[in-house]
C-alpha positions as CSV (number, residue, x, y, z in Angstrom):
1,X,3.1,-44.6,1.9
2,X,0.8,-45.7,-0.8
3,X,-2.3,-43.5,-0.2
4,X,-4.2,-46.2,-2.5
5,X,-3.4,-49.4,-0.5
6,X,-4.5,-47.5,2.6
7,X,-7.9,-46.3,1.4
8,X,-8.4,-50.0,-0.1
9,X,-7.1,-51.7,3.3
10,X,-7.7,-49.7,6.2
11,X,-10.4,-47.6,7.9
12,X,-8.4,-44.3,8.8
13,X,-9.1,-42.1,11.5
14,X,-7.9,-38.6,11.4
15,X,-7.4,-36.3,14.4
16,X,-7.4,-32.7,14.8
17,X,-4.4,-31.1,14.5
18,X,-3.9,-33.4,11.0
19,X,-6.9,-31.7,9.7
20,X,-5.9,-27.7,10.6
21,X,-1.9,-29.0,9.1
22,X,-0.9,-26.5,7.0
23,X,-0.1,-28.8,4.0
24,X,-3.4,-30.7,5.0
25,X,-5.4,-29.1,2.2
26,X,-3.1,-30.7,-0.7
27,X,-3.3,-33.7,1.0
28,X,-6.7,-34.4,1.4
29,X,-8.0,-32.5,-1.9
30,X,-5.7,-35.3,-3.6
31,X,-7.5,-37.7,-1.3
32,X,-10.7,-37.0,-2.2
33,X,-10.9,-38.7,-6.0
34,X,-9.4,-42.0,-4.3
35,X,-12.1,-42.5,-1.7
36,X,-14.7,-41.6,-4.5
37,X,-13.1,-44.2,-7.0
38,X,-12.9,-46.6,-3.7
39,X,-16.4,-45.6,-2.3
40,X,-14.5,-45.2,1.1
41,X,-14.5,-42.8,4.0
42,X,-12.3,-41.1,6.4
43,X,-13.6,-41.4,9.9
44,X,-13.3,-38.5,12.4
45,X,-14.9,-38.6,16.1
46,X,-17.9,-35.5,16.3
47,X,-15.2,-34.2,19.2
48,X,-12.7,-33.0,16.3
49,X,-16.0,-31.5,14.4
50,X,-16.5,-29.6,18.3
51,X,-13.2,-28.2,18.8
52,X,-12.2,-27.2,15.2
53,X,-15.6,-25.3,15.2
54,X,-14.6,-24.3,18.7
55,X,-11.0,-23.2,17.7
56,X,-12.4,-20.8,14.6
57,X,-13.2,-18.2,17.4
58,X,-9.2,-18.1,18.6
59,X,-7.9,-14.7,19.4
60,X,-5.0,-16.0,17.8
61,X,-5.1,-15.5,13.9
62,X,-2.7,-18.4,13.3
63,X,-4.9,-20.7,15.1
64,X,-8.3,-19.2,13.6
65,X,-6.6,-19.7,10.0
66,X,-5.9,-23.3,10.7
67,X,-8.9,-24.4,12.5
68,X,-10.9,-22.4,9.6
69,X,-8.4,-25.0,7.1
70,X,-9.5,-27.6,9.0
71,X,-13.2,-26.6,8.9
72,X,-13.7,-26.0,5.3
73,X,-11.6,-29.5,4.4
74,X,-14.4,-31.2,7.0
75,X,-17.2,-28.9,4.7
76,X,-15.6,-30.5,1.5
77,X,-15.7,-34.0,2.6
78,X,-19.1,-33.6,3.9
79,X,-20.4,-32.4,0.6
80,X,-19.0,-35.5,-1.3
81,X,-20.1,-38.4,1.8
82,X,-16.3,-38.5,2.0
83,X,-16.2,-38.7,5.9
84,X,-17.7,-40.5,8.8
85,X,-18.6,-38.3,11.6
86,X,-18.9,-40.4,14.7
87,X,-19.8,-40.0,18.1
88,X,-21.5,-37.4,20.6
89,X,-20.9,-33.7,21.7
90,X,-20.7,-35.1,25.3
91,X,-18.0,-37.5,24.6
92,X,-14.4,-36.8,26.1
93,X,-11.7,-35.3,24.7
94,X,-10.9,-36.8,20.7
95,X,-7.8,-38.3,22.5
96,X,-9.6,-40.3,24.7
97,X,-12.0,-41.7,21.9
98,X,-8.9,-42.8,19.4
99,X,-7.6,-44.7,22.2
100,X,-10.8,-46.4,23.2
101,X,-11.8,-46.7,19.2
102,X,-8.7,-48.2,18.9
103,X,-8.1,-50.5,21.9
104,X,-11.8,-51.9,21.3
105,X,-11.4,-52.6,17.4
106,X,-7.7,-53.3,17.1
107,X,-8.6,-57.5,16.6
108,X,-11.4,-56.9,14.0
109,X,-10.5,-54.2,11.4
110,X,-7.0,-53.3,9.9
111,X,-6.8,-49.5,11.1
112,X,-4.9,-46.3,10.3
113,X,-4.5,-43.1,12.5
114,X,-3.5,-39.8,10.9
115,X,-1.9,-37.5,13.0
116,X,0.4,-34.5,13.9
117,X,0.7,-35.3,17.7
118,X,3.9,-37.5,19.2
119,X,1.8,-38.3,22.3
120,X,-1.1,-39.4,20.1
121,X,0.9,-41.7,17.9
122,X,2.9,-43.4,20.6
123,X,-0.1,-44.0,22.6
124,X,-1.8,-45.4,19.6
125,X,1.6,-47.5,18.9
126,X,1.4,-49.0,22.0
127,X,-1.5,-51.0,21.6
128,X,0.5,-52.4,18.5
129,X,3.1,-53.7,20.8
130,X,1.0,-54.4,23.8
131,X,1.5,-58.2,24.6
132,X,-2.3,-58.4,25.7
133,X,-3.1,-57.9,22.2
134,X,-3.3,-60.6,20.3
135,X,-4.2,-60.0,16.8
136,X,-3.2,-60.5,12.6
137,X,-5.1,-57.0,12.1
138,X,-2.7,-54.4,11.0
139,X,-2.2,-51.1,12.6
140,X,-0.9,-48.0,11.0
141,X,0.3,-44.5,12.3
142,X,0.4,-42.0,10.2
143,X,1.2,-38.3,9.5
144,X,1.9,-35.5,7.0
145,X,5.5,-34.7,6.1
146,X,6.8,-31.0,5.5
147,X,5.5,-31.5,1.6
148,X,2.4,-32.7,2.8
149,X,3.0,-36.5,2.1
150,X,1.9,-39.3,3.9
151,X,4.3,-41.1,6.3
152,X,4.2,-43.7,9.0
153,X,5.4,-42.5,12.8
154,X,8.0,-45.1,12.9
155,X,8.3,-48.6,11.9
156,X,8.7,-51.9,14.1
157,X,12.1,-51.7,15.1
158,X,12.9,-48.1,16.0
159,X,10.0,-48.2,18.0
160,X,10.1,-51.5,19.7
161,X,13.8,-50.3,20.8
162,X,12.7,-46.9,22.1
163,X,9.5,-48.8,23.9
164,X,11.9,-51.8,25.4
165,X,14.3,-49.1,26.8
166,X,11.7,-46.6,28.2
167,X,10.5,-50.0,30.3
168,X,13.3,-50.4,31.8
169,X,14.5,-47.4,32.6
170,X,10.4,-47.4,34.9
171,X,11.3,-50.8,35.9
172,X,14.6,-49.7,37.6
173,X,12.5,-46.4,39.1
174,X,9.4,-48.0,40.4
175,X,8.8,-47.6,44.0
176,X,6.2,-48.7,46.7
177,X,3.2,-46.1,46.9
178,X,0.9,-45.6,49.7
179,X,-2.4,-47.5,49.2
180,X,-5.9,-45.5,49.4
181,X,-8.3,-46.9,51.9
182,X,-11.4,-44.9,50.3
183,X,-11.9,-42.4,47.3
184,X,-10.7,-39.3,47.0
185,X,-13.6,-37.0,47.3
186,X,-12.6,-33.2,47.4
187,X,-13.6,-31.6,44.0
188,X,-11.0,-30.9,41.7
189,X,-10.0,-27.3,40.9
190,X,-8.8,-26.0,38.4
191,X,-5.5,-23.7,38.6
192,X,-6.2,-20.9,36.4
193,X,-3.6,-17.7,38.2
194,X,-0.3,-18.9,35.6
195,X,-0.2,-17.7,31.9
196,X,0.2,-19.9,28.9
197,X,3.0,-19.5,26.7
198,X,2.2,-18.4,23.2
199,X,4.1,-17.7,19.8
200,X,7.0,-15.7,20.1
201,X,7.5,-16.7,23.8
202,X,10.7,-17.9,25.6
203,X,10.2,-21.1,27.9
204,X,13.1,-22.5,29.8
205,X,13.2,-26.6,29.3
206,X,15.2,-28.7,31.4
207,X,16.9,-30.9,29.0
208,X,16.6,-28.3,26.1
209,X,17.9,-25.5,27.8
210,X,15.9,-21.6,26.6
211,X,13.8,-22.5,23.5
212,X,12.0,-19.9,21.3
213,X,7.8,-21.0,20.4
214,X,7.1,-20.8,16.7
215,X,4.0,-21.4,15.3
216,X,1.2,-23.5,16.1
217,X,1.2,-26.8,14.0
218,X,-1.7,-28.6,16.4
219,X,-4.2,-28.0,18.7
220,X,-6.8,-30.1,20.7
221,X,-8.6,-30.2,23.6
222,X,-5.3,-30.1,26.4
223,X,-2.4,-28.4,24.7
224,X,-1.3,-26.7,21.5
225,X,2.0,-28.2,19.5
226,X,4.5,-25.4,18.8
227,X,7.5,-25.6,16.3
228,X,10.7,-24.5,18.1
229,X,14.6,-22.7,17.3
230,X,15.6,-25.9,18.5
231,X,13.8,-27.9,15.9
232,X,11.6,-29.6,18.4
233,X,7.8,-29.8,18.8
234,X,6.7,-28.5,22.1
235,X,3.5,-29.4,23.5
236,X,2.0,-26.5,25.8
237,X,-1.3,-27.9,27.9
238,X,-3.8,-25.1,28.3
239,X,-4.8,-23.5,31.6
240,X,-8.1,-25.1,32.1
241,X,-6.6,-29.0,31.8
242,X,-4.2,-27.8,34.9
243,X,-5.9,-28.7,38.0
244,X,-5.2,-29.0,41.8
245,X,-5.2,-33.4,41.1
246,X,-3.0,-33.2,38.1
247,X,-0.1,-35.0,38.4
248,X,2.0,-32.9,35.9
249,X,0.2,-29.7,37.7
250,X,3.6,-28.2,37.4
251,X,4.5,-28.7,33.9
252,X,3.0,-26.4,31.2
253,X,5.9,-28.0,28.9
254,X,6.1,-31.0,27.0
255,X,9.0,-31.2,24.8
């Protein structure tokens, strides 16, 4: 990808778990001259400020080394006006606010997303393809390669494919559901008794068979991303975003 078109073209947005990527600093250090030169900014919602600043306090020292990555690339940028922090503290998760960001401003600016996470990046994709979308802005998903180079997700056709068969495959599953007469009004609770799978652990995936966790490569607000012996990413959601109304209550593992 041509970092110089993107800064010229494109507001980019850059998540968490791009910012604490181990080949992150190279990336962004190399960054910095072409935004000064350009006068530009990244943008980055205050929520990935919160929990990179949250994530320095990890017990675990591979996590507390990248969030601390993260947090002095964030101190770097600040001290040049190179980024845009926007939002609140009280705004949701970052995830939430890149798809809102996105959905909202997808017909008015060309836009770039920088990150780590699959979920993120076909989420994002989506709107791309969405036939309620109407628009001649451009979209772009990006992420850092092993080298630390910049890459898109996947381009038009692999991912229109992939999207066209995942629809029908729901089409031919969909079934009637029982409709609510009034709102659900318990209070959620959050199922804290399991334990969390963590570096060095076995888990036992259904279509993967007994995979080993590496290291951590991402980490937000609901999961941390894992490298794998199978050469997967695996996506483990934390205990407090497993509650009694979660529909994948029963699934710590995301492969």
């Amino acid at each position: 990808m041509d970092v110089n078109k993107i800064a010229d073209n494109y507001r980019l947005f850059v998540d968490t778990c791009s910012l604490m990527y181990e080949k992150a600093p190279g990336f962004f250090y190399s960054l910095a001259p072409i935004l000064i030169e350009k006068k530009k900014q990244i943008i980055i919602p205050h929520k990935v400020a919160i929990e990179i600043e949250h994530l320095k306090k990890s017990p675990n020292p591979l996590t507390r080394d990248s969030a601390l990555r993260g947090a002095t690339i964030i101190k770097h940028y600040i001290d040049y006006a190179l980024i845009d922090i926007r939002g609140e503290k009280n705004d949701p998760f970052a995830d939430n606010v890149f798809h809102y960001v996105f959905s909202k401003f997808r017909t008015q600016y060309d836009l770039a997303l920088l990150t780590q996470d699959t979920g993120l990046a076909m989420d994002i994709l989506a709107l791309k393809y969405s036939q309620a979308i109407q628009s001649s802005k451009k979209l772009l998903v990006l992420k850092l390669n092993w080298n630390g180079s910049l890459m898109a997700w996947s381009d038009d056709r692999r991912f229109t494919s992939v999207r066209n068969a995942d629809s029908l495959q729901a089409s031919a599953k969909v079934q009637k559901f029982r409709l609510c007469s009034k709102p659900h009004t318990q209070k959620d609770r959050i199922l804290g008794s399991r334990e969390t799978p963590d570096a060095g652990d076995y888990i036992n995936a259904v279509e993967f068979g007994r995979v080993r966790l590496g290291h951590v490569i991402g980490e937000g607000g609901e999961a941390k991303i894992f490298s794998t012996n199978s050469g997967n990413a695996c996506k483990i959601y934390l205990k407090d975003r497993l509650t009694q109304q979660c529909p994948d209550r029963d699934l710590h593992v995301k492969l």
